[in-house]
C-alpha positions as CSV (number, residue, x, y, z in Angstrom):
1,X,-2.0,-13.6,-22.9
2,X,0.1,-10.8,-20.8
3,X,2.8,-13.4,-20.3
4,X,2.8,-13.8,-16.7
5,X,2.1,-17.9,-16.5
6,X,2.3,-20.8,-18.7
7,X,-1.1,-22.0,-18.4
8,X,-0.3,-25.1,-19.2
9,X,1.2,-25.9,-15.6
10,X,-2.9,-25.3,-14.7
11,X,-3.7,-28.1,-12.4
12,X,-6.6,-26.9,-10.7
13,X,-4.6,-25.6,-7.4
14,X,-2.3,-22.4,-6.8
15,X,0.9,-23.2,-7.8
16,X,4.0,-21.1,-6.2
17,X,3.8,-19.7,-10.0
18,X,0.6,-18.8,-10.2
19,X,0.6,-16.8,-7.2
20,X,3.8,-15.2,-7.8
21,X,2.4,-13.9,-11.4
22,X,-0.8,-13.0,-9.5
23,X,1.1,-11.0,-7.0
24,X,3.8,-9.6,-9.9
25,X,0.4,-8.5,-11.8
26,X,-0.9,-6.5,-8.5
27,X,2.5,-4.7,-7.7
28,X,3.1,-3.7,-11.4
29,X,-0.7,-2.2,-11.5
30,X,-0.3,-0.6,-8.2
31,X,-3.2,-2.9,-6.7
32,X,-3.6,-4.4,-3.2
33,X,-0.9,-7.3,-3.4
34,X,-2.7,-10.3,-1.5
35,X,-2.6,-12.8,-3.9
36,X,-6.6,-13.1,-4.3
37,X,-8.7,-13.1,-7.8
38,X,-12.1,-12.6,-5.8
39,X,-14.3,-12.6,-8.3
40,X,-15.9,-9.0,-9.1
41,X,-12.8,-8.1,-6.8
42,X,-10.3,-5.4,-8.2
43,X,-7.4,-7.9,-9.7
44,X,-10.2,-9.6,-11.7
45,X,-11.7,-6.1,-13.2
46,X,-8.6,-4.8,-13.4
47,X,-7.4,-8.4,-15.3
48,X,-10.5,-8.3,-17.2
49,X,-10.3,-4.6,-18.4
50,X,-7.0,-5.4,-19.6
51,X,-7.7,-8.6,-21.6
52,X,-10.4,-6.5,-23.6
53,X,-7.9,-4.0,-24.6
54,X,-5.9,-6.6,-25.6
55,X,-8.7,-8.4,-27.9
56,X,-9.7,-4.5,-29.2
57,X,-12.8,-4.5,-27.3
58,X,-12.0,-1.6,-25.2
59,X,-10.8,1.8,-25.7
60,X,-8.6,2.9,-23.2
């Protein structure tokens, strides 16, 4: 949805390409950029937060 990765390449393992969009998504947000999507962690919230706006469930 933000057009970071073509989730069709999802295979079940971290792909070159899905970390390079995770880490893209952390720099451009100004978050820690480690690559991680702990859950509850601050790339998830942060991920999730943004998906809502997105779907209009969120004001910002």
């Amino acid at each position: 949805m933000l057009g970071r990765y073509n989730d069709r390449e999802r295979n079940g393992y971290i792909t070159r390409a899905l970390d390079d969009a995770i880490r893209g998504y952390q720099r451009d947000r100004g978050l820690r950029r480690d690559g991680y999507l702990d859950p509850g962690g601050e790339t998830e919230c942060t991920l999730c937060i943004e998906l809502a706006r997105l779907a209009g469930r969120a004001r910002p």
